[in-house]
C-alpha positions as CSV (number, residue, x, y, z in Angstrom):
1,X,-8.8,-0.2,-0.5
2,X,-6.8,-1.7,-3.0
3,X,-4.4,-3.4,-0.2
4,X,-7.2,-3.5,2.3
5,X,-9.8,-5.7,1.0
6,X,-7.4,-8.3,-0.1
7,X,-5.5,-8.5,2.8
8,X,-8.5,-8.7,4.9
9,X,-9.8,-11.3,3.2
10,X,-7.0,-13.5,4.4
11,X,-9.4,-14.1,7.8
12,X,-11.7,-14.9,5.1
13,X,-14.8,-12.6,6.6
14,X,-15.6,-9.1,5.8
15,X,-16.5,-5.9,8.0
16,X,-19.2,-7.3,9.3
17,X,-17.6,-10.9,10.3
18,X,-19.1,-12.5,7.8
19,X,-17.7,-15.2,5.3
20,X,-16.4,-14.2,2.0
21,X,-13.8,-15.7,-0.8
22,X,-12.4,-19.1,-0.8
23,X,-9.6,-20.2,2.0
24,X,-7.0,-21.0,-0.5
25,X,-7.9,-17.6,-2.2
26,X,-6.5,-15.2,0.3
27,X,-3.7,-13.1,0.3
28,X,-1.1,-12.4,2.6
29,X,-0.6,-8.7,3.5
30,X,3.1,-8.7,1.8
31,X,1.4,-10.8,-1.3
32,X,-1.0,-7.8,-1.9
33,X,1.5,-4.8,-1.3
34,X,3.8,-6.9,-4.3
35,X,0.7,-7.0,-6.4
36,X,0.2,-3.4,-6.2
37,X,3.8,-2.2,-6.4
38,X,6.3,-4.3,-8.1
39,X,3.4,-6.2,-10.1
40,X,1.6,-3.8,-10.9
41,X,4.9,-1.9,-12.7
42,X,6.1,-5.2,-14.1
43,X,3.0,-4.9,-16.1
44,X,3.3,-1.6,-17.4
45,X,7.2,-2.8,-18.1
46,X,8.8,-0.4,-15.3
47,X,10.0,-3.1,-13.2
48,X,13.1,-1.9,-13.4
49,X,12.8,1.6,-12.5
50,X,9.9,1.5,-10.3
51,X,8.2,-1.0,-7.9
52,X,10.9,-1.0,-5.0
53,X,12.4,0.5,-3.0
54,X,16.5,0.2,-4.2
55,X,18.9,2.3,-5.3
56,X,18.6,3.1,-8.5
57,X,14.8,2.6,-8.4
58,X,12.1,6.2,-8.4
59,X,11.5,6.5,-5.1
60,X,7.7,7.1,-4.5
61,X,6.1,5.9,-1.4
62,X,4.2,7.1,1.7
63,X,4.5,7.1,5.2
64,X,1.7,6.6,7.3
65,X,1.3,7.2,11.1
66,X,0.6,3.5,11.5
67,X,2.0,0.3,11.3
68,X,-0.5,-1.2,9.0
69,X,2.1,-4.0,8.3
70,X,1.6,-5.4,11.5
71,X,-2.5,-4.8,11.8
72,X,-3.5,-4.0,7.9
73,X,-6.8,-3.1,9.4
74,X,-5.3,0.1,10.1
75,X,-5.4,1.2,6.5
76,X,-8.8,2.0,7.1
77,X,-7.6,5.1,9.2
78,X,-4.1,5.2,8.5
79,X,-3.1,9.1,7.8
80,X,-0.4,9.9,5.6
81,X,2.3,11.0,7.2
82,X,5.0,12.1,4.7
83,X,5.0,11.6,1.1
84,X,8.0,10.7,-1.1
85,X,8.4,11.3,-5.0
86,X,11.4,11.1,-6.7
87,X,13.6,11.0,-3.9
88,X,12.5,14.1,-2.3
89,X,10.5,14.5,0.4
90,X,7.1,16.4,0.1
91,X,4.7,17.1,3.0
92,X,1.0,17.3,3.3
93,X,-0.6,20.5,4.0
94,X,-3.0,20.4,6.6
95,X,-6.1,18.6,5.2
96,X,-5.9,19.9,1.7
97,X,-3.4,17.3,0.5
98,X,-1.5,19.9,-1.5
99,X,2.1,18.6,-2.0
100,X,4.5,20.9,-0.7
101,X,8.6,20.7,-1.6
């Protein structure tokens, strides 16, 4: 939700097609994803560690079975696909969301 409702504000109209926020208030997909990733570390001062995805950065992310870049309406029903921590790939069990290595 936290990438969801601000990118889905940028048609300016919620779920049910109506109005909401301000035009110059929205967000671009890629403006929300920053906010939540390298923002949100540069905050806690672990821009440099965290926050990307570089060498020399933690790698932490997900990959979900759709391309929620391209239609961020997805991430209502986007599944996880493969999660990443530290570097090493982990998969999801099933439905139980139990990390496995």
């Amino acid at each position: 939700d936290a990438i969801y409702r601000p990118k889905t504000h940028v048609v300016a109209e919620n779920d049910d097609g109506n109005a909401c926020f301000l035009e110059e208030e929205k967000l671009t997909f890629w403006q929300a994803l920053n906010l939540y990733t390298l923002g949100a570390n540069y905050c806690s001062k672990t821009e440099n560690v965290r926050g990307r995805i570089e060498v020399g950065y933690d790698a932490d992310f997900v990959v979900l079975d759709k391309d929620v870049a391209a239609n961020p309406r997805l991430l209502r029903t986007a599944e996880i696909v493969e999660v990443w921590v530290s570097g090493k790939r982990t998969k999801i069990q099933g439905g139980d969301r139990d990390f496995k290595n």
